[in-house]
Structure formats: structure tokens, C-alpha cells
Backbone atoms as SQL, in Angstrom:
CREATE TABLE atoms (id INTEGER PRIMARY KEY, chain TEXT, resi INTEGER, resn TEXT, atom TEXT, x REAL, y REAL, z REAL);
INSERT INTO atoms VALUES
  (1, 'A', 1, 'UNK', 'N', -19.255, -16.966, 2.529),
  (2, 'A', 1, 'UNK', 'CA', -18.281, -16.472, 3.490),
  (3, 'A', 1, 'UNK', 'C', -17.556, -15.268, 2.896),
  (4, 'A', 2, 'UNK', 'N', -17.394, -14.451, 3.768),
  (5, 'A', 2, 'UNK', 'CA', -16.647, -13.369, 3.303),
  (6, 'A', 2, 'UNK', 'C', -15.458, -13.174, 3.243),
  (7, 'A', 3, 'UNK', 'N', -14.648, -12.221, 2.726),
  (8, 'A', 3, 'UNK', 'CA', -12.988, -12.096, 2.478),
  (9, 'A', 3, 'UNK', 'C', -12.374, -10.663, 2.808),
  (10, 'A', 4, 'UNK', 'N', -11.441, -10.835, 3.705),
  (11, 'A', 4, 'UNK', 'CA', -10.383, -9.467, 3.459),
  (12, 'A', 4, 'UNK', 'C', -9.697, -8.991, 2.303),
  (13, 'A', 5, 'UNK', 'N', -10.254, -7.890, 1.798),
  (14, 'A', 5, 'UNK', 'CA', -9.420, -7.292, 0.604),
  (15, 'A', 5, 'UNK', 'C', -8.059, -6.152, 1.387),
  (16, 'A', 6, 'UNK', 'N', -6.883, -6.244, 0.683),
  (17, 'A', 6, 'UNK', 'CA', -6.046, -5.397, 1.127),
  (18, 'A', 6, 'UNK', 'C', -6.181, -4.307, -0.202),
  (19, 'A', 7, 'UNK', 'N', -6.483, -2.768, 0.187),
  (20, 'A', 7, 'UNK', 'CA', -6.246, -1.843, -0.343),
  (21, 'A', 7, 'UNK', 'C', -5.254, -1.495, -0.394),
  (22, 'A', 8, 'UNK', 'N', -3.785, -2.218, -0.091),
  (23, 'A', 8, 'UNK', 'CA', -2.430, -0.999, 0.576),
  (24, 'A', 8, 'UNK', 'C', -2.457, -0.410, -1.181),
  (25, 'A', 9, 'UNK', 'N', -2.558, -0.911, -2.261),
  (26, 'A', 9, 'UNK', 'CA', -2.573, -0.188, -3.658),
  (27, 'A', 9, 'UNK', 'C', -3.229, 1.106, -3.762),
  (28, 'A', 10, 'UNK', 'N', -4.091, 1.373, -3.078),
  (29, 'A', 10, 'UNK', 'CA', -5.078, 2.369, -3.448),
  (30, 'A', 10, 'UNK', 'C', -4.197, 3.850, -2.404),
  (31, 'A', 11, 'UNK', 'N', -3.854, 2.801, -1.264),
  (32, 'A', 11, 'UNK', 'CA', -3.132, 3.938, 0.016),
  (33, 'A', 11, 'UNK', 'C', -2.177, 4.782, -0.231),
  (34, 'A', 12, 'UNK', 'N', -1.085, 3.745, -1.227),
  (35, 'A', 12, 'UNK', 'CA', 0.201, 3.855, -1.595),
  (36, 'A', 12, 'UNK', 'C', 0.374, 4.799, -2.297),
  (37, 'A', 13, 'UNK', 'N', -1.168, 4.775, -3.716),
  (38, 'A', 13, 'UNK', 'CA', -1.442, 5.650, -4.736),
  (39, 'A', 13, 'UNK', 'C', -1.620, 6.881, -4.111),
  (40, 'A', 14, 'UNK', 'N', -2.560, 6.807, -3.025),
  (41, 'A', 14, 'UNK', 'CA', -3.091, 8.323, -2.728),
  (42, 'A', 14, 'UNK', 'C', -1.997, 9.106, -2.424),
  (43, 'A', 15, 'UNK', 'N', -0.941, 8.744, -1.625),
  (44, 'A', 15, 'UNK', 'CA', 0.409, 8.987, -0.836),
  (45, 'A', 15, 'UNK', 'C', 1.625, 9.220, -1.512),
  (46, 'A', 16, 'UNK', 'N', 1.171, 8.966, -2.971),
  (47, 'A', 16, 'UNK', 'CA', 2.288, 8.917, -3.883),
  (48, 'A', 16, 'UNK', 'C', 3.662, 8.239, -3.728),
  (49, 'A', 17, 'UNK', 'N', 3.434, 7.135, -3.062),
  (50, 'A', 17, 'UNK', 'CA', 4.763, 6.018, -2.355),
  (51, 'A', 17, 'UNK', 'C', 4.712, 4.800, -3.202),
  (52, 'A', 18, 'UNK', 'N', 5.929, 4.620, -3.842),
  (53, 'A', 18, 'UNK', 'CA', 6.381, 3.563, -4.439),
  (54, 'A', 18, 'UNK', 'C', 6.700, 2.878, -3.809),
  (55, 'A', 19, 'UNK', 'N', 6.409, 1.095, -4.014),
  (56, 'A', 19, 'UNK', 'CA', 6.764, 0.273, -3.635),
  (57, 'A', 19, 'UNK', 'C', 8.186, -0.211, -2.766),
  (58, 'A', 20, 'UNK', 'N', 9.307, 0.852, -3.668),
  (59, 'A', 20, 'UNK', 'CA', 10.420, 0.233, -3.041),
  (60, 'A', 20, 'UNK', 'C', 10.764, 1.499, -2.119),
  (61, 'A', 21, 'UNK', 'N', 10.101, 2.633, -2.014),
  (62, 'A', 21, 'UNK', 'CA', 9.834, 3.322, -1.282),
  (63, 'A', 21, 'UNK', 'C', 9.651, 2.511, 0.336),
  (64, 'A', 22, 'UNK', 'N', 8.247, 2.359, -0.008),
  (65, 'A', 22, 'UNK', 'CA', 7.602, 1.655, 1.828),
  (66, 'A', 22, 'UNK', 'C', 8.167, 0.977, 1.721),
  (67, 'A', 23, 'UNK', 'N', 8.872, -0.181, 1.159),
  (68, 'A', 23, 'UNK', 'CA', 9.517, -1.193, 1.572),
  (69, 'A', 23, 'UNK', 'C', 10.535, -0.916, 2.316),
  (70, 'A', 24, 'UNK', 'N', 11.621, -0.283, 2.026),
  (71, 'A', 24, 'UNK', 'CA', 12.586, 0.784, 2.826),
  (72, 'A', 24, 'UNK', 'C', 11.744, 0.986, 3.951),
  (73, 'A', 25, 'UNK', 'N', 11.058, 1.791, 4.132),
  (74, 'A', 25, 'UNK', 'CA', 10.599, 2.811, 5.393),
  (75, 'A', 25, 'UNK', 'C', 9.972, 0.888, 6.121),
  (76, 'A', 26, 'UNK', 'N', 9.253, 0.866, 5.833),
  (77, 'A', 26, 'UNK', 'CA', 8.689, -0.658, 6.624),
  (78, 'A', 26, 'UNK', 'C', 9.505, -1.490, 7.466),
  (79, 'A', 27, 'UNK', 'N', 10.649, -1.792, 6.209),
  (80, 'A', 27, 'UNK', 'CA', 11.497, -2.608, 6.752),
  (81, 'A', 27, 'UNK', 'C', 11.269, -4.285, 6.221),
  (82, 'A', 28, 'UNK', 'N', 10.699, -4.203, 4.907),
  (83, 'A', 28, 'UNK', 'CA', 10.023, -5.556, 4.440),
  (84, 'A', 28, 'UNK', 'C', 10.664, -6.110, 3.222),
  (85, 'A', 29, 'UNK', 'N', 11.046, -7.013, 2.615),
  (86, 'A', 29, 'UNK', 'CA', 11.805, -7.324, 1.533),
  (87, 'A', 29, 'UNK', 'C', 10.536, -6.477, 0.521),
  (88, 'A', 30, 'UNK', 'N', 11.208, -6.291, -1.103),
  (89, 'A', 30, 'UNK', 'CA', 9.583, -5.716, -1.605),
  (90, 'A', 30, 'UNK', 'C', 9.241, -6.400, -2.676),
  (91, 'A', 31, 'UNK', 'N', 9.379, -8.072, -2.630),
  (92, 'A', 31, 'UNK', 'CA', 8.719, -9.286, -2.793),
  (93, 'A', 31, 'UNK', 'C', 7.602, -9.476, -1.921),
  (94, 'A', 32, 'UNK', 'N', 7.614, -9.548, -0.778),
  (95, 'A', 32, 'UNK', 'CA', 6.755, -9.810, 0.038),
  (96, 'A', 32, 'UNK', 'C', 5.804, -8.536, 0.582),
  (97, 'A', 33, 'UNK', 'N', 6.616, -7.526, 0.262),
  (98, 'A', 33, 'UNK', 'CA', 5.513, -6.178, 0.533),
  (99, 'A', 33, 'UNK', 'C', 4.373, -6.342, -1.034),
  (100, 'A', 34, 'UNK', 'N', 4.983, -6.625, -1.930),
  (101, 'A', 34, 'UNK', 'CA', 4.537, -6.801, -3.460),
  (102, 'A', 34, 'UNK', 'C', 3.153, -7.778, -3.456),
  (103, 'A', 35, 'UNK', 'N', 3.691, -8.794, -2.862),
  (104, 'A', 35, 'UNK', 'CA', 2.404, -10.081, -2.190),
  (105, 'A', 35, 'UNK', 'C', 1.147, -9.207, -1.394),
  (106, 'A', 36, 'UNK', 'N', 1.664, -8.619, -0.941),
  (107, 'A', 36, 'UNK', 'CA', 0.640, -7.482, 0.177),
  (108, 'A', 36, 'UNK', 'C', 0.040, -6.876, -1.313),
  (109, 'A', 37, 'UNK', 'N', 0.694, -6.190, -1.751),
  (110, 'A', 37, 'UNK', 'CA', 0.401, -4.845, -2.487),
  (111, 'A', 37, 'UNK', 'C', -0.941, -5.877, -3.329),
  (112, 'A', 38, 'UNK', 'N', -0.542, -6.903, -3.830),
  (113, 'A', 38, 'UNK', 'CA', -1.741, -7.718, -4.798),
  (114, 'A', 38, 'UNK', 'C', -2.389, -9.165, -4.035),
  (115, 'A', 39, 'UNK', 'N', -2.849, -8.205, -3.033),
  (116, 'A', 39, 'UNK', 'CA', -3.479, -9.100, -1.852),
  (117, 'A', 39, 'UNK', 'C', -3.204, -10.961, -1.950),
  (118, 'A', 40, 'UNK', 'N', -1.889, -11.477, -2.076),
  (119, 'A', 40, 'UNK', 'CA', -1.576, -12.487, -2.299),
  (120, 'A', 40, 'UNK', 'C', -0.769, -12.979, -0.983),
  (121, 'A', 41, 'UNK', 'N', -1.814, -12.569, 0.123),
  (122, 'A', 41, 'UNK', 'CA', -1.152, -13.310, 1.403),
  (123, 'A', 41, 'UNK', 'C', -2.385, -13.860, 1.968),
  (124, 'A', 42, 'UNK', 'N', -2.143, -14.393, 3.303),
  (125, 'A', 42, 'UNK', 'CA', -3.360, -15.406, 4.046),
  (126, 'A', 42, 'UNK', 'C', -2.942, -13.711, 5.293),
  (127, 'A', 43, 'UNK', 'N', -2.361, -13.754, 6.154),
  (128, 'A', 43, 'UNK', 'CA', -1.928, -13.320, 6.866),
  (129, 'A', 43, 'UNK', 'C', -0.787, -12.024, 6.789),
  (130, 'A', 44, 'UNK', 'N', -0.932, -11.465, 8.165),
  (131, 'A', 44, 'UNK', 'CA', -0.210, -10.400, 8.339),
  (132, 'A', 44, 'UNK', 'C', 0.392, -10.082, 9.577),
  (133, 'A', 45, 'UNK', 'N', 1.394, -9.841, 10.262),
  (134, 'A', 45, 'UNK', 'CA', 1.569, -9.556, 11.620),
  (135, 'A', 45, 'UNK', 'C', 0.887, -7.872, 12.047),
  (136, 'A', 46, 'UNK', 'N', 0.281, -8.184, 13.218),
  (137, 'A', 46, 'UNK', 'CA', 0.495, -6.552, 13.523),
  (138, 'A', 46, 'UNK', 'C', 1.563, -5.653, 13.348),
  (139, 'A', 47, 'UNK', 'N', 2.720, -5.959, 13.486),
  (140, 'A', 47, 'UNK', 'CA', 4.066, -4.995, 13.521),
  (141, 'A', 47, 'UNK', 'C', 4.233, -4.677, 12.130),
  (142, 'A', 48, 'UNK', 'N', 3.778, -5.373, 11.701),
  (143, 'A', 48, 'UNK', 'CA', 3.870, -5.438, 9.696),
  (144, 'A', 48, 'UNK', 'C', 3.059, -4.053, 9.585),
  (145, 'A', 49, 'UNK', 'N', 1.564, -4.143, 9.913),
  (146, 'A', 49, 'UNK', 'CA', 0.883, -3.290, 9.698),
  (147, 'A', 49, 'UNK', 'C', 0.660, -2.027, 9.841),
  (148, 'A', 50, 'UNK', 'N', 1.291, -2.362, 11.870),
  (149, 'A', 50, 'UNK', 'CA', 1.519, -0.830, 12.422),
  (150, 'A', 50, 'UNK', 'C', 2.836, -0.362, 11.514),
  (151, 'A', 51, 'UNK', 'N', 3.682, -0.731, 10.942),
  (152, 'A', 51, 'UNK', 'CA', 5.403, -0.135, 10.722),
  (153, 'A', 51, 'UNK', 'C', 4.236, 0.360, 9.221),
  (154, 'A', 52, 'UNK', 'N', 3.743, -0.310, 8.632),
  (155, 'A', 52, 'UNK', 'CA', 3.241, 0.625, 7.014),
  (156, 'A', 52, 'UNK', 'C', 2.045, 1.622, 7.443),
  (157, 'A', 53, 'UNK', 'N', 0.888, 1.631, 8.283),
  (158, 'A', 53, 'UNK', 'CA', 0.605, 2.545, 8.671),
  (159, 'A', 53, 'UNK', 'C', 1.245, 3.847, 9.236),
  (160, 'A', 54, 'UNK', 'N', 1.910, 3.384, 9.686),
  (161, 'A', 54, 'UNK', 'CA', 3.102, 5.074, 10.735),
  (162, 'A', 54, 'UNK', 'C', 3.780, 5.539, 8.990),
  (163, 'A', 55, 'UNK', 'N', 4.241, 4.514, 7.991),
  (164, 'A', 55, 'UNK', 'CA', 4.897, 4.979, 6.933),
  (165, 'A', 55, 'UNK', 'C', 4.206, 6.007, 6.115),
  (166, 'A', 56, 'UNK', 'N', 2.789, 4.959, 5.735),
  (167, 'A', 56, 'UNK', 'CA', 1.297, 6.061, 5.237),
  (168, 'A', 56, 'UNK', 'C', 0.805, 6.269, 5.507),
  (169, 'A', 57, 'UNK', 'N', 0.797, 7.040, 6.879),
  (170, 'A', 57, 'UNK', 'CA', -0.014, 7.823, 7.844),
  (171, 'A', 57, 'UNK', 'C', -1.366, 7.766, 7.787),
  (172, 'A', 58, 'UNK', 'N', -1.659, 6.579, 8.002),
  (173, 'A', 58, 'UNK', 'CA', -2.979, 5.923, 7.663),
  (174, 'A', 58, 'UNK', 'C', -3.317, 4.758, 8.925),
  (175, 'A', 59, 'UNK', 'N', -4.314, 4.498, 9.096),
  (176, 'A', 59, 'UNK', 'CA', -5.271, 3.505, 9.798),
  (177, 'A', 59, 'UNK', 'C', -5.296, 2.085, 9.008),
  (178, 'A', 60, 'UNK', 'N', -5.600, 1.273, 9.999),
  (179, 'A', 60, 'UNK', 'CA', -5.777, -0.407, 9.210),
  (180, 'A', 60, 'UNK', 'C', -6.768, 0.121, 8.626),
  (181, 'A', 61, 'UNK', 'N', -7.870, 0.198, 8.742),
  (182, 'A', 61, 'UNK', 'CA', -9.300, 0.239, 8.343),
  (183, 'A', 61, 'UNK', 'C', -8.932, 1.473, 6.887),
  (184, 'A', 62, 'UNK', 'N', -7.666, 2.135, 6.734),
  (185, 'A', 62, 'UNK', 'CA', -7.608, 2.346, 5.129),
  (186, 'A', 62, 'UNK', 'C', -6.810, 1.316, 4.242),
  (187, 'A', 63, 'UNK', 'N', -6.339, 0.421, 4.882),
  (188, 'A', 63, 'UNK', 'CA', -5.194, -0.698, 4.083),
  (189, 'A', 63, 'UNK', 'C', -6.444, -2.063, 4.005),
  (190, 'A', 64, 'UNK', 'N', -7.406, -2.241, 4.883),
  (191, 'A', 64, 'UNK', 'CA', -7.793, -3.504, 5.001),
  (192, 'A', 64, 'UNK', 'C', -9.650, -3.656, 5.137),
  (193, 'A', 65, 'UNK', 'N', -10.048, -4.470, 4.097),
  (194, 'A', 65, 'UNK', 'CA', -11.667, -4.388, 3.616),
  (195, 'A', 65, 'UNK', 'C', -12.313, -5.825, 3.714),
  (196, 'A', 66, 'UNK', 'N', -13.330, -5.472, 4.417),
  (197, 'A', 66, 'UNK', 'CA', -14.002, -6.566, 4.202),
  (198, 'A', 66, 'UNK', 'C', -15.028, -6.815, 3.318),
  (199, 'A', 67, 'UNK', 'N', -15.173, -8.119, 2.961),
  (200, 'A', 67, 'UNK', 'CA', -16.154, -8.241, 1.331),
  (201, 'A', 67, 'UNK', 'C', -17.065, -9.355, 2.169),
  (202, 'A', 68, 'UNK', 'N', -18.815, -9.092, 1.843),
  (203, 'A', 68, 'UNK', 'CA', -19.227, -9.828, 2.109),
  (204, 'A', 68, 'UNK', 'C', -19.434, -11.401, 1.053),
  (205, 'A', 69, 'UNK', 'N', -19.170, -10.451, -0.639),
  (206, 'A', 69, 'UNK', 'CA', -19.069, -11.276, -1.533),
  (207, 'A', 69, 'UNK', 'C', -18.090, -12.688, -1.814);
């Protein structure tokens, strides 16, 4: 079975945005953005996703991967 990997690390990097950066702009404690950042969640809301996409002007499909491994 396969797994969602979250890239937001790789996004954040390209964008040069620190953690407590997007957390601010998001609107997310940055404990729980941090859980994101080291793919240590089950789940995500859309509003979660759309508010950090509009932040790193980016698409799900650059924050979120699928592994067939």
C-alpha cells in the first residue's frame, strides 16, 4: 500500500520561509505546522492547505506526494 509524503520542507526551502514565518501567515500554532513540516500527521483540512499554498504560492501537488513504496 502506498503513502502520502508531505514535501511542505522542500517548498518552504525553495521560498526561503521559515517555519515561524508560515506559521504567522497560515494562521497555525508552529507545533503543529512543525508536525506537517516532518510529515507527522494522518490528516489535513483543506483550509489548512489552501491558507499555506496562497502563503507559498504553490499548488497541493508541490506540498503533497504519493509513494507507491
Amino acid at each position: 500500500m502506498g503513502q502520502i509524503i508531505l514535501r511542505l520542507d522542500r517548498v518552504m526551502a525553495d521560498r526561503k520561509m521559515s517555519l515561524n514565518e508560515l506559521a504567522e501567515k497560515v494562521g497555525v500554532s508552529n507545533v503543529n505546522l512543525s508536525k506537517m513540516k516532518n510529515g507527522k500527521i494522518s490528516a489535513i483540512r483543506f483550509s489548512t492547505l489552501e491558507a499555506i499554498c496562497d502563503a507559498l504560492d504553490c499548488q497541493p501537488g508541490d506540498i503533497l506526494e504519493y509513494s507507491k513504496e
